[in-house]
N, C-alpha and C positions, 0 to 999 in steps of 0.2 A: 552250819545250818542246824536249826532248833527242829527236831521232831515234831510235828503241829500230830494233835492229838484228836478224837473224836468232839473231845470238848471244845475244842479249839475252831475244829469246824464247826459246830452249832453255835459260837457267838459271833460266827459270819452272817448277817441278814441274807450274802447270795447265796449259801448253803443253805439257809433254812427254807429261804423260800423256792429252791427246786426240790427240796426235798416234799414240801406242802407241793407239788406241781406231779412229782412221782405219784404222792400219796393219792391226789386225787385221780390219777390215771388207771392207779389199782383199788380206787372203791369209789362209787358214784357218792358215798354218802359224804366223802371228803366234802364236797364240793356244797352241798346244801349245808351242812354244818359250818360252813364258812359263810355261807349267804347269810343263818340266820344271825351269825355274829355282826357283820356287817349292816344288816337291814336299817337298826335303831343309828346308825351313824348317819351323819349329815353331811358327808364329806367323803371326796373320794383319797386325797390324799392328806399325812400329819403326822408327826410324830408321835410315837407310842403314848409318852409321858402326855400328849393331848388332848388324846380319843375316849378316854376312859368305859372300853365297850363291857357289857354288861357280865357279867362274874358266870353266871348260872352259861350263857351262852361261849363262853371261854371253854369251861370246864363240859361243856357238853362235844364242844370241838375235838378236847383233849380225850376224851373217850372214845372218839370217833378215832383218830387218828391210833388212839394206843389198842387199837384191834383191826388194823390193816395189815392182811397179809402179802407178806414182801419177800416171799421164801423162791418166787418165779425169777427176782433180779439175779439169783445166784446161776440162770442157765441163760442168762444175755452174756454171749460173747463176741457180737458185732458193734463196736463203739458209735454207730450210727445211732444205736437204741436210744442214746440217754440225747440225741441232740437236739428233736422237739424241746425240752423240759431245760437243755440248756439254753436256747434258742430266746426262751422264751425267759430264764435269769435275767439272761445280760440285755435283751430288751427290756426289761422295765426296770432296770439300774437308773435311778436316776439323781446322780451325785451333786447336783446345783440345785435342788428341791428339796421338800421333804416328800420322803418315798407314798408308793401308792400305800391304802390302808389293808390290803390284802399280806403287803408285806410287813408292813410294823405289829399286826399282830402278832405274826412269827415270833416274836419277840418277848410276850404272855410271859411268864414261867412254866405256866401250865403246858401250853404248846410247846413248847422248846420242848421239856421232857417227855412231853411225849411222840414228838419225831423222831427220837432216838431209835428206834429198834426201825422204823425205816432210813435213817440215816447211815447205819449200821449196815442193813442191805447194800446200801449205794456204792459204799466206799469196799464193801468188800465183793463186788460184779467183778466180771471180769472184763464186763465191756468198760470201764472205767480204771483198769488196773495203770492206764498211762495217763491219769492225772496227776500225780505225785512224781513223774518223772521228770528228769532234768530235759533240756533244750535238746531235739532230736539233730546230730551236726549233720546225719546224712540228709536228709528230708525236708531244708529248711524254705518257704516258699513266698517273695514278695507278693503282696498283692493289691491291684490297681484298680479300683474303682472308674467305667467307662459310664459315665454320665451325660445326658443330649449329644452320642456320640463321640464324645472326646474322652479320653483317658488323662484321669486328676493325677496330680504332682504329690506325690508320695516321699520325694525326699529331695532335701534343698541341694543346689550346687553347691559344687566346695568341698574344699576336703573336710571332715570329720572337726578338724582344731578351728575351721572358719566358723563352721556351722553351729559349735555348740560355741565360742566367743558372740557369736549374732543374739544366740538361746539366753545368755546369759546377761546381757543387754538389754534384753528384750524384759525378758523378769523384773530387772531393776527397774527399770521404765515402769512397767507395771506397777512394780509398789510403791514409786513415786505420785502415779494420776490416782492410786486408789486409799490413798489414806487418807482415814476420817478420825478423828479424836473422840467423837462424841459415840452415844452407843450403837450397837453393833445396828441397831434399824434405819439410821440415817446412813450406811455404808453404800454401796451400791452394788449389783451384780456385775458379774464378768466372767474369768476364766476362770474352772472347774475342774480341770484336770490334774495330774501329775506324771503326765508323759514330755521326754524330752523335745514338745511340739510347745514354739511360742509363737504367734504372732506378734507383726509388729508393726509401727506406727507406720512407717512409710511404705508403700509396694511393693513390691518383693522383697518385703524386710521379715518374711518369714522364716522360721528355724524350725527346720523337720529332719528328724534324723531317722533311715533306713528302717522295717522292721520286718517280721518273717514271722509266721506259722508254720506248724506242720502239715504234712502230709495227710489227708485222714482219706480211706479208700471210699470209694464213693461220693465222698464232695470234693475232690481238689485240695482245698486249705481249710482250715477251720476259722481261718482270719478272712475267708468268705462272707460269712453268715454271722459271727460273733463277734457283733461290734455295738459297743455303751452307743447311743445316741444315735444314732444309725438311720442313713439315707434311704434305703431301702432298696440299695444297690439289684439289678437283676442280671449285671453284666459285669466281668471281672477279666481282666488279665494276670496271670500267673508267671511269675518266672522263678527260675529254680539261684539260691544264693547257695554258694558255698563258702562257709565260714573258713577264718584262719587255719591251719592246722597249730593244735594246740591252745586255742582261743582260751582268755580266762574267760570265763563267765561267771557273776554273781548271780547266785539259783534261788528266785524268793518260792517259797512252797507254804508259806504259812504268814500272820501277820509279825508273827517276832523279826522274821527276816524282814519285813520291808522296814519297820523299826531298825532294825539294824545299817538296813542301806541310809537310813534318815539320821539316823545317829553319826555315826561314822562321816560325811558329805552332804553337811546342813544346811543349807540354803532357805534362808527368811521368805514367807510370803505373809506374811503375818495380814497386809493391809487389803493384798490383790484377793486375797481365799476367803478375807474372813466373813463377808456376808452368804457367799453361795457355800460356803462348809457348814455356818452357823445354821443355813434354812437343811443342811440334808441330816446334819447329825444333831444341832440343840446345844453346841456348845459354841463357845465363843474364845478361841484360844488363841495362843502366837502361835500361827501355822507354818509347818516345813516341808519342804519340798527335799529329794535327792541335789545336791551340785551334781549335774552329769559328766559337766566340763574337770570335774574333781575324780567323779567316779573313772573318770577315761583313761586318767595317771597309770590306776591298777587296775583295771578290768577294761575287755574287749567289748562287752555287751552283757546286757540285763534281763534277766528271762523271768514270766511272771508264767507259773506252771499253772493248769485249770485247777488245782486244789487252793494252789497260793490264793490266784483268783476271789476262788470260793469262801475262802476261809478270810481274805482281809480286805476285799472291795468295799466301798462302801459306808465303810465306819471309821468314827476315831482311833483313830491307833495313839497312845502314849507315848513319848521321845523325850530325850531331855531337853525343858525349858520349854516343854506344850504337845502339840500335838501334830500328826498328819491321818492323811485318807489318799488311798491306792483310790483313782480314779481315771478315767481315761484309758485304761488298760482292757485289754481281751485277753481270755485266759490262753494261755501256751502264747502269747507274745513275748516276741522279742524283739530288743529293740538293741541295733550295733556301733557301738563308742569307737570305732574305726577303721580305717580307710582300706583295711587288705582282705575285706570281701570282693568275691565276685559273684555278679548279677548277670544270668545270661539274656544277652540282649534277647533272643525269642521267646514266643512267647505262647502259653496257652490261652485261648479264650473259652470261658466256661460262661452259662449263660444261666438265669432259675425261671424254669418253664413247668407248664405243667403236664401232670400226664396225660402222654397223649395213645398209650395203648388201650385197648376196652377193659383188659384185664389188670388196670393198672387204677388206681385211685385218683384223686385230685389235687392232692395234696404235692404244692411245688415243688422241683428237686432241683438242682444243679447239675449241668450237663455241659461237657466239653463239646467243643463245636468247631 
């Protein structure tokens, strides 16, 4: 595992842009210095290299931000704190697009260096000291989405070698129906992800393999609430997995490591990714995907920590012979390449309601029930 550095998190778009979500929580003028930057745009969402927004209102942002005081983050030690500001990342993730223009600003020069000394806060709170952490083995917690009443299918039948042979079937299918020869705008959209989840041509020709967060006190799971794309779940089932003892796990915490998982266990999608990777990032490459059916030989399971997360969602990653993008992922996920977990059959039910004491705000929470 590579050291992912402060640098490292600032050329993540979802680092940058909670850290712009901190900034503005700790000074109102964040937030108007980002409207005036915005205002003269036509468009709510585009690529950086698109928007060409105005220089004077960049660097009036960049001032703004490089005099926000962030000296309070160092006495948050409830990891609750930072979940609004995470909440609100991985919802406007949007890796089959191009991102909103609040977040491709981020991306300036000017802003980027000057998030820094709030960036630097974040990562050194202590309510955030367990992002950087490896997969918690004691604490690890499915969770099920109860939608019109029913509780959704979270992971396929079959053992582990059925499930990822169906996955990898499914893939090739995929870059079969989606190849175009001609340039990347006659492509068409489709799947956006790169989690070991494929659908497939025929009815229950789905490939979903098992996956888990942690524990966080006060919400249940963090695989609750932090999810890319996101139905807007208000009802959840929890049950508690206990992994192997001994379990290997590949710990991505930075974008070198998902590089790494990409290099090592290559799998083409060159034809199925290239239109929805080319609209979120601007490039047009031979995209790769992890083989999970590869990864499974040497490892038990794949944990994507909320730094990993933050620092490589989103963007190009380099690999050899093109490129990938961690997408589909929620931060502290994991996701398990085999069969000798157990999932306890009961179950918690947590619900997101809102407050309902007098002395209690509005703002919805998560409650077991």
């Amino acid at each position: 595992m590579q050291q992912t550095t402060l640098d490292d998190l600032l050329d993540g778009p979802r680092f940058r842009t909670l850290c712009l979500a901190v900034a503005a929580g700790l000074d109102a003028g964040v937030d108007r210095a980002v409207g005036a930057l915005l205002d003269p745009l036509t468009t709510s969402y585009g690529l950086l290299a698109d928007l060409r927004p105005e220089q004077d209102a960049a660097d009036a942002l960049a001032a703004v931000l490089s005099g926000v005081d962030a000296t309070e983050l160092a006495s948050w030690t409830d990891p609750m704190r930072f979940l609004p500001v995470l909440d609100h990342t991985v919802e406007s993730a949007m890796p089959w697009q191009p991102p909103f223009v609040e977040d491709a600003i981020t991306g300036l020069p000017a802003v980027r260096d000057a998030l820094r000394t709030v960036a630097e806060a974040v990562v050194t709170s202590p309510a955030a000291v367990w992002w950087g952490t490896d997969v918690d083995r004691t604490a690890q917690w499915v969770t099920q989405p109860v939608r019109n009443g029913a509780p959704e299918v979270v992971a396929s039948a079959g053992s582990v070698a059925e499930v990822l042979d169906r996955w990898r079937r499914n893939v090739v299918a995929g870059e079969g129906r989606s190849r175009v020869d001609g340039p990347v705008t006659d492509a068409a959209g489709g799947t956006w992800w790169s989690t070991p989840h494929e659908f497939g041509d025929e009815p229950g020709g789905a490939a979903i393999l098992p996956s888990s967060t942690r524990r966080i006190d006060g919400l249940g799971s963090s695989g609750s609430t932090l999810v890319e794309d996101s139905f807007g779940d208000d009802e959840v089932l929890l049950r508690s997995l206990q992994p192997p003892a001994g379990a290997r796990v590949f710990e991505v915490h930075g974008a070198a490591d998902w590089a790494r998982l990409v290099d090592g266990y290559p799998m083409s999608v060159r034809w199925a990714r290239r239109r929805v990777w080319w609209e979120s990032t601007g490039r047009d490459e031979h995209w790769f995907l992890p083989d999970y059916a590869a990864v499974a030989a040497d490892h038990d399971a794949v944990h994507v920590s909320v730094q990993g997360y933050l620092a490589a969602a989103g963007r190009a990653i380099d690999v050899d012979g093109g490129a990938t993008v961690l997408a589909g992922w929620a931060p502290d996920e994991t996701f398990w390449l085999t069969d000798d977990i157990v999932i306890e059959p009961d179950a918690e039910r947590w619900q997101l309601r809102s407050g309902e004491d007098e002395d209690e705000d509005d703002e919805p929470r998560w409650v077991r029930t």
